[in-house]
Rosetta silent file (secondary structure, phi, psi, omega in degrees, C-alpha in Angstrom):
SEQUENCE: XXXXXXXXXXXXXXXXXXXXXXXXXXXXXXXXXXXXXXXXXXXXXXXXXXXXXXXXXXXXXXXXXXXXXXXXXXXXXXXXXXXXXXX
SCORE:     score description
SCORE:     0.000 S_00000001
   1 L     0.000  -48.853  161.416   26.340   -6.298   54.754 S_00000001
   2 L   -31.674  -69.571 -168.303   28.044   -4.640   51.563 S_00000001
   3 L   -31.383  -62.346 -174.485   30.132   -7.710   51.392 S_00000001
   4 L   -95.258   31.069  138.872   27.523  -10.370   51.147 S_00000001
   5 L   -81.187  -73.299 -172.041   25.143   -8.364   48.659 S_00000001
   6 H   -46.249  -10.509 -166.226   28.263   -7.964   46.481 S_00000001
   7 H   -94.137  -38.743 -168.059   29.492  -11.799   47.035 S_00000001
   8 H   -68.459  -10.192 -151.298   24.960  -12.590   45.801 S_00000001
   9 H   -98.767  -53.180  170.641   25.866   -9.997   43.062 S_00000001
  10 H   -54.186  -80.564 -176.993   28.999  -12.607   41.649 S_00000001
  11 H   -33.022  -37.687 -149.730   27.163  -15.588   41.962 S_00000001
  12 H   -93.623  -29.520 -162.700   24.274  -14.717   40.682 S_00000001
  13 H   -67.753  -56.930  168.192   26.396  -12.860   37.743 S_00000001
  14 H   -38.717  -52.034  171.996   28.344  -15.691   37.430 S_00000001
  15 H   -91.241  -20.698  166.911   25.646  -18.387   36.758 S_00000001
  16 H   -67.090  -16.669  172.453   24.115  -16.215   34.558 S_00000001
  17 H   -87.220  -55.985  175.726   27.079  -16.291   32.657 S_00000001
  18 H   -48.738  -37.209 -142.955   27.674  -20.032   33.003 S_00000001
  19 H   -92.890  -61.213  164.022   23.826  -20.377   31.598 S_00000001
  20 H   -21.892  -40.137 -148.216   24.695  -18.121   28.424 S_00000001
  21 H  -124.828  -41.917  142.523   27.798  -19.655   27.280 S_00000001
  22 H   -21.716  -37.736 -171.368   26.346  -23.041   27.740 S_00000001
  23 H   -92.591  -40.383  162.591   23.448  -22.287   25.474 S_00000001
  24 H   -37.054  -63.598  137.698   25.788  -20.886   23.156 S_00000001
  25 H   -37.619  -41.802  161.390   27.777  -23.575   22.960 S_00000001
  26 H   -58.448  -41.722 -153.252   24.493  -25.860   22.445 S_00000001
  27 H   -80.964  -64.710  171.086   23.481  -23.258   19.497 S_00000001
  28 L   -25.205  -55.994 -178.434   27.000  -23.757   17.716 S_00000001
  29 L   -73.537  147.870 -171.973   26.951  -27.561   17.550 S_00000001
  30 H   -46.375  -16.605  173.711   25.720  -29.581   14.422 S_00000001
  31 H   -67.160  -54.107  177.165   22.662  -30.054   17.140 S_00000001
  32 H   -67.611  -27.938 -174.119   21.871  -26.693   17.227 S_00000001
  33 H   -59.783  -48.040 -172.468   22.307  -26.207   13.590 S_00000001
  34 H   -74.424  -14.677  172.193   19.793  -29.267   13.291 S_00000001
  35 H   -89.988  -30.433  159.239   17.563  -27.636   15.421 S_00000001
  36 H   -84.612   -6.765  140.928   17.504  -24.158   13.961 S_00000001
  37 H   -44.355  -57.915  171.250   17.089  -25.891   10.730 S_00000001
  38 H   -69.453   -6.498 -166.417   13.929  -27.645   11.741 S_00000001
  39 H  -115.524  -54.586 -173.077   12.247  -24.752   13.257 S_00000001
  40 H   -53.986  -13.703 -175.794   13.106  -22.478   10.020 S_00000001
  41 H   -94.516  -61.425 -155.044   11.342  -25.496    7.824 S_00000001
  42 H   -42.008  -45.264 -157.044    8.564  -26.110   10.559 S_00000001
  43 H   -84.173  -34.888  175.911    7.509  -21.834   10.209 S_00000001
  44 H   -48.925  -65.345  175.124    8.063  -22.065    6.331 S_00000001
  45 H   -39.116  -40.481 -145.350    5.804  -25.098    6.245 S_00000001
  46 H  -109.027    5.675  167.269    3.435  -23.752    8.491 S_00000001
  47 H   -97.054  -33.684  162.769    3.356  -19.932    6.660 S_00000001
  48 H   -57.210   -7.966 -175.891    2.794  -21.989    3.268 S_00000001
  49 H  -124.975   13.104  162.084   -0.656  -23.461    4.671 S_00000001
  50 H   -98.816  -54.849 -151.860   -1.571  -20.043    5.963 S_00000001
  51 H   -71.990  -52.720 -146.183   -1.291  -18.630    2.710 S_00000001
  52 H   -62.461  -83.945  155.371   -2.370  -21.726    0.744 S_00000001
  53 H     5.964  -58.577  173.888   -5.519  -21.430    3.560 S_00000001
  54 H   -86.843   -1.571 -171.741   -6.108  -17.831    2.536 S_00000001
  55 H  -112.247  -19.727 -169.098   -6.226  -18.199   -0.799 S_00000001
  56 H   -84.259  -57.096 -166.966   -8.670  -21.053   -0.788 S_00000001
  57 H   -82.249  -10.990  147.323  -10.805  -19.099    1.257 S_00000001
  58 H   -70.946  -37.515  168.679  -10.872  -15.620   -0.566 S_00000001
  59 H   -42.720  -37.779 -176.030  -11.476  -17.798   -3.939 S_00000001
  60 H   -74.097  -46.803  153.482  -14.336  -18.984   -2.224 S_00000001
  61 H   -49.545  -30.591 -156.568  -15.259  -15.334   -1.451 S_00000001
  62 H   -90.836  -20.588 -179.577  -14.528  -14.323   -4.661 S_00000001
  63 L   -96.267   20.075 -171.967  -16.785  -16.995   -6.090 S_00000001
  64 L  -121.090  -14.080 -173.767  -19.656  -16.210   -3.742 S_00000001
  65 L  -103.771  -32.063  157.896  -19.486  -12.407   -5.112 S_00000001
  66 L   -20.342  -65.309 -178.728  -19.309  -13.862   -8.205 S_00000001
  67 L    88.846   12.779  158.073  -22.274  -15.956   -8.226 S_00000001
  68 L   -49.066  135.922  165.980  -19.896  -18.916   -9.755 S_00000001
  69 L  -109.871  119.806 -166.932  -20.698  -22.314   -8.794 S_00000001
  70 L   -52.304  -33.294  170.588  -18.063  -24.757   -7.512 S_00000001
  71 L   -58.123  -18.226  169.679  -19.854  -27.546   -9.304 S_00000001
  72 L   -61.106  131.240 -174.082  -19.533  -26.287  -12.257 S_00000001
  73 L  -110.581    8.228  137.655  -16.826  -27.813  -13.853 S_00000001
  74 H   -85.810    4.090  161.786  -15.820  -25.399  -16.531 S_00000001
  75 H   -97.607   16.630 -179.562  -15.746  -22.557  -13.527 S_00000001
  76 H  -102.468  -45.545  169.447  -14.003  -25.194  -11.253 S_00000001
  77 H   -63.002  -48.117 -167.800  -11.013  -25.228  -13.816 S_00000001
  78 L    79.204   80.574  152.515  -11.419  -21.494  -15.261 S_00000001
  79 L  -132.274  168.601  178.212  -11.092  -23.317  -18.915 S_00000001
  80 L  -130.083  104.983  178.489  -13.785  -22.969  -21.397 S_00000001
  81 L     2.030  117.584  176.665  -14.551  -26.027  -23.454 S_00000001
  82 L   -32.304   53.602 -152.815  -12.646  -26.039  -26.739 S_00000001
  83 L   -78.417  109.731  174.305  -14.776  -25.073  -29.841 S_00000001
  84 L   112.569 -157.980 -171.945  -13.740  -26.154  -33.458 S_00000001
  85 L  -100.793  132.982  177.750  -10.353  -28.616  -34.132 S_00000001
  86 L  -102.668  163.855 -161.797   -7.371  -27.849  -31.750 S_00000001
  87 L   -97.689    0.000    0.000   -3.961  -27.491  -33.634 S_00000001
């Protein structure tokens, strides 16, 4: 009974090993490279529209404690009309 646990013990060891060094291999190649490229761009892109996201919507808080109105359009730029001759 020892025998054939220990023979399920190899096999099992074994393909777990084969599965490893395969993926490894995968990881290595200009494939994987192109693929761990694309997923480091995808979560940059998709952490830049989280911020970009968060930022729109505390301005929007910030302009609601405010009492600023988005239509306004010198509080839509934060500029203030010029006054006098610009240089």
């Amino acid at each position: 009974m020892k025998k054939i646990f220990w023979l399920g013990m190899g096999i099992a060891i074994g393909a777990i090993a084969v599965r490893k060094v395969t993926q490894a291999r995968g990881a290595l190649g200009p494939a994987g490279l192109n693929r761990a490229v694309g997923q480091l761009s995808d979560s940059i892109h998709n952490f830049a529209d989280a911020v970009r996201e968060g930022m729109s919507e505390r301005e929007g808080d910030l302009r609601g404690a405010l009492g600023l109105d988005a239509t306004d359009p010198a509080g839509a730029t934060g500029r203030r009309a010029a006054v006098g001759p610009s240089i």
